[in-house]
C-alpha positions as a Markdown table, in Angstrom:
| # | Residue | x | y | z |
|---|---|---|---|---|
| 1 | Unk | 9.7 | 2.7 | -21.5 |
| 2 | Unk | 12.7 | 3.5 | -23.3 |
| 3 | Unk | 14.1 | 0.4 | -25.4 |
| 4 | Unk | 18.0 | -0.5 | -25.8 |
| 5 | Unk | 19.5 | 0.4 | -28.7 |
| 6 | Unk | 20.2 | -2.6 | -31.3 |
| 7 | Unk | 23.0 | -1.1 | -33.0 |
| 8 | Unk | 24.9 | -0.6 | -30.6 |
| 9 | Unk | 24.9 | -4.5 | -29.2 |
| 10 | Unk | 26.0 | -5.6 | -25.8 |
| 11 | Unk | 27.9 | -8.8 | -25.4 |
| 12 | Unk | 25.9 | -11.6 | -23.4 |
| 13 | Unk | 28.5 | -11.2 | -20.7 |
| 14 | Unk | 28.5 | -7.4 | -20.2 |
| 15 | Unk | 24.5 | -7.7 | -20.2 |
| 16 | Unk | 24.8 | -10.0 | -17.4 |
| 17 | Unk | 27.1 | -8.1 | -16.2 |
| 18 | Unk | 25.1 | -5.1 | -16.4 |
| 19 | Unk | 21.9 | -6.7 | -15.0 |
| 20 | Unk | 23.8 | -8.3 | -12.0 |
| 21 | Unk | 24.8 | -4.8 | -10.8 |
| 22 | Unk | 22.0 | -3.5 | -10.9 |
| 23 | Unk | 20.2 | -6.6 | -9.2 |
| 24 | Unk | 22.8 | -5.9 | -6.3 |
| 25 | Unk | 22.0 | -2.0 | -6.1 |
| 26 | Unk | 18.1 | -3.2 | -6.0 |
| 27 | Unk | 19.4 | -5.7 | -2.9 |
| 28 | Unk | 21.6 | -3.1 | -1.3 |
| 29 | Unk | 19.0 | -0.6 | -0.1 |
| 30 | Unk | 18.9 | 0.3 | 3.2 |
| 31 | Unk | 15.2 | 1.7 | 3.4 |
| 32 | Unk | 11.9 | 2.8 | 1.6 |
| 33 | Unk | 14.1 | 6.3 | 1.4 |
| 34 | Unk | 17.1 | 5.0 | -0.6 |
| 35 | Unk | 14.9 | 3.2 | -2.7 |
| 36 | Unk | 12.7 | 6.4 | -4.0 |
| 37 | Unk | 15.7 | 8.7 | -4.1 |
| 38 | Unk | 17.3 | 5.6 | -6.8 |
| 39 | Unk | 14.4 | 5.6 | -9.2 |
| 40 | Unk | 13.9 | 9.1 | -8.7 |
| 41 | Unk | 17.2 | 9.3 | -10.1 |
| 42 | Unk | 17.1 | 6.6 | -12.5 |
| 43 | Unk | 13.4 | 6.8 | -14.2 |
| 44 | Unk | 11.2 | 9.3 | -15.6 |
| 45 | Unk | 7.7 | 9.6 | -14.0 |
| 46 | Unk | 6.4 | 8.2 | -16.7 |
| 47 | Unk | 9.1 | 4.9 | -16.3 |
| 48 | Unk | 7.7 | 4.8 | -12.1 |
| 49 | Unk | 4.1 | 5.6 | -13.5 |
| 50 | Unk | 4.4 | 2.3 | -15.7 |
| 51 | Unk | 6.4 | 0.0 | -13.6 |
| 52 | Unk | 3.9 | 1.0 | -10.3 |
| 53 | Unk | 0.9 | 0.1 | -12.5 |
| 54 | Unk | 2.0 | -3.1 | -13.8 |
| 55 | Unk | 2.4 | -4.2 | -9.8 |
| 56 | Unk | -0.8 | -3.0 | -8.9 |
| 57 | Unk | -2.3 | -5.2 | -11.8 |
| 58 | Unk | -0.2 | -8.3 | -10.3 |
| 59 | Unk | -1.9 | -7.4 | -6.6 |
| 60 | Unk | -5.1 | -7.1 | -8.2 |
| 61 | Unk | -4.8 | -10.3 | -10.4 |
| 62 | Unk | -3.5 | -11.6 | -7.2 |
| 63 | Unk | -6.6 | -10.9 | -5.1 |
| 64 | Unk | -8.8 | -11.8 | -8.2 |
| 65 | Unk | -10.0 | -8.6 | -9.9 |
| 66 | Unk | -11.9 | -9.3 | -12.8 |
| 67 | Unk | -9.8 | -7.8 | -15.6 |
| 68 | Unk | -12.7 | -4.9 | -16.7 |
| 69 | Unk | -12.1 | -4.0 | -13.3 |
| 70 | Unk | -8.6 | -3.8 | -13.5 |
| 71 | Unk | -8.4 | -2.0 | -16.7 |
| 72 | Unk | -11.4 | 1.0 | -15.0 |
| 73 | Unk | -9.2 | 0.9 | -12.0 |
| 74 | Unk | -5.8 | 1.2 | -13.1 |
| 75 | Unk | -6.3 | 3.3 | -16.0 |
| 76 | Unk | -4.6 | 0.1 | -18.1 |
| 77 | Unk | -5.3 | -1.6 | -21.4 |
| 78 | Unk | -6.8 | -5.1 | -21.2 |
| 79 | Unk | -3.2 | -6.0 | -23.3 |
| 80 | Unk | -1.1 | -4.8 | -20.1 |
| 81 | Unk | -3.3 | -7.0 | -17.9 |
| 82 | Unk | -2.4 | -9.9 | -20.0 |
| 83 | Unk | 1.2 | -9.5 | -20.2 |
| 84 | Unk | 0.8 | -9.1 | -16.5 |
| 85 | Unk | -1.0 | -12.5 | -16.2 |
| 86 | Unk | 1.3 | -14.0 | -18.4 |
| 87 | Unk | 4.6 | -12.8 | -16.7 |
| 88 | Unk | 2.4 | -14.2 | -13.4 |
| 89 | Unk | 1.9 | -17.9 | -14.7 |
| 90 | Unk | 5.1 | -18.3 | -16.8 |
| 91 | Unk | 7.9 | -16.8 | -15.0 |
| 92 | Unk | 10.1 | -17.3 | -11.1 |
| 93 | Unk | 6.9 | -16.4 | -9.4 |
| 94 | Unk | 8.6 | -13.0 | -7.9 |
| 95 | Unk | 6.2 | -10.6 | -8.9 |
| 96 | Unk | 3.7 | -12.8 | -7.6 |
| 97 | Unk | 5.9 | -13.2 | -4.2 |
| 98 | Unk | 6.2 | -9.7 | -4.1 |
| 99 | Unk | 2.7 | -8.6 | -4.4 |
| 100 | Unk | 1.6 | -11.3 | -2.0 |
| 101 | Unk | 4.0 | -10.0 | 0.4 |
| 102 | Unk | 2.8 | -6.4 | 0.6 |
| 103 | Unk | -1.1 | -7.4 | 0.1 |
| 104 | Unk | 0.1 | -9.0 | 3.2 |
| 105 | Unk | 1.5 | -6.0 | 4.9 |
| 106 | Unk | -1.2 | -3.9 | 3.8 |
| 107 | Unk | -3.8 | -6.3 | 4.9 |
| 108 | Unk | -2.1 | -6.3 | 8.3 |
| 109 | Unk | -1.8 | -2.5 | 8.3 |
| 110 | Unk | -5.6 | -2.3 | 7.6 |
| 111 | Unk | -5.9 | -4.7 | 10.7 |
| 112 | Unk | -4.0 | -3.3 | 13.4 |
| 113 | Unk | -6.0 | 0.2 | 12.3 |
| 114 | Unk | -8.9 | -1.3 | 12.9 |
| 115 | Unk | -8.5 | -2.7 | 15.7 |
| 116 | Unk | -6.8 | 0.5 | 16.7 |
| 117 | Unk | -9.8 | 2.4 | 15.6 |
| 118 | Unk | -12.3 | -0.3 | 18.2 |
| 119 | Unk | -9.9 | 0.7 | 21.1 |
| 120 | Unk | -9.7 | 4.5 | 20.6 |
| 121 | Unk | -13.7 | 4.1 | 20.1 |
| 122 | Unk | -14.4 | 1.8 | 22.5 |
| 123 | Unk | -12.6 | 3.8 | 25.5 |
| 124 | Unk | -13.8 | 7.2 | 23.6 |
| 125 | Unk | -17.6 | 5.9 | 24.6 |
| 126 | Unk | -16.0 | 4.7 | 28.1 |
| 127 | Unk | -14.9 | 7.9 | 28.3 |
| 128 | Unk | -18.2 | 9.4 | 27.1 |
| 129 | Unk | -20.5 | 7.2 | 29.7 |
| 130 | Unk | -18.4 | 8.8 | 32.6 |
| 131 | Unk | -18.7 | 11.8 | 30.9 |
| 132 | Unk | -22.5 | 11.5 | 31.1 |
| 133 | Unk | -22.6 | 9.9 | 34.7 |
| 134 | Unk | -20.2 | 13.1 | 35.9 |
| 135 | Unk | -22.8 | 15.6 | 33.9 |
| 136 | Unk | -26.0 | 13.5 | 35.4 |
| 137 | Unk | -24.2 | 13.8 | 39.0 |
| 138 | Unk | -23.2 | 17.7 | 38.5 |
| 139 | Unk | -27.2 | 18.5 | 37.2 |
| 140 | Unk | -28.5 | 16.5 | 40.7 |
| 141 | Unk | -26.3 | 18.3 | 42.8 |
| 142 | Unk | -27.5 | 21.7 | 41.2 |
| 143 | Unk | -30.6 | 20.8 | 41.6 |
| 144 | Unk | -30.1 | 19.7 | 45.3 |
| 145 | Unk | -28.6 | 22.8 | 46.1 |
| 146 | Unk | -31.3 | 24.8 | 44.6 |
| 147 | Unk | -34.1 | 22.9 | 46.5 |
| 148 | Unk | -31.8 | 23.6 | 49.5 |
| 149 | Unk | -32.0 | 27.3 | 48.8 |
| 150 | Unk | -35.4 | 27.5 | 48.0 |
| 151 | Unk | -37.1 | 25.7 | 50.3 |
């Protein structure tokens, strides 16, 4: 990630300035949408590649990954997964909330398609027994009217 320049120095006030702005443009989105087309605009791939990966380490630290498994996963050094860790236990405990709050939604998602999954399944082989019964029924008939010709 690209690092601010140190000779050219921002006052204290402007930097919280600065950072308070951009904290309310973060707030101010209205949907997933708005939120890509912003950091499409404001970050290289490489910026989002970086940014995405340290979150995925937090969910995975999160959901207690061992760290070799984080670092084959991810595709990140075992130093990443430390700052991660340590940004975790020393800081406001947002990333943390964060990547709680969509293991959460995922872990719901995975739910409801489950269970969506049972239902669709479980009326596909309702389905497929009266399927079966109306073939069975169909094959005696023939038969019946066969025997009826025949004999």
């Amino acid at each position: 990630m690209p690092r601010v320049s140190k000779a050219r120095k921002v006052s204290s006030k402007k930097k919280e300035l600065f950072i308070d702005d951009f904290y309310s443009a973060i707030t101010s989105f209205k949907d997933k949408y708005e939120v890509q087309s912003f950091f499409e605009d404001m970050l290289t791939t490489e910026e989002k590649l970086m940014l995405a990966k340290r979150f995925q380490v937090a969910m995975m630290l999160k959901l207690n990954y061992l760290w070799s498994e984080i670092t084959d996963r991810v595709k990140v050094t075992t130093s990443t997964v430390a700052q991660v860790a340590q940004r975790i236990k020393r800081y406001k405990g947002g990333l943390l909330t964060v990547a709680q709050r969509i293991i959460s939604f995922k872990e719901k998602k995975l739910n409801q398609w489950q269970k969506h999954k049972k239902e669709k399944y479980s009326d596909l082989g309702a389905e497929m027994v009266k399927a079966g019964l109306g073939i069975l029924i169909q094959n005696k008939q023939r038969i019946r009217k066969k025997k009826s010709i025949t004999s």
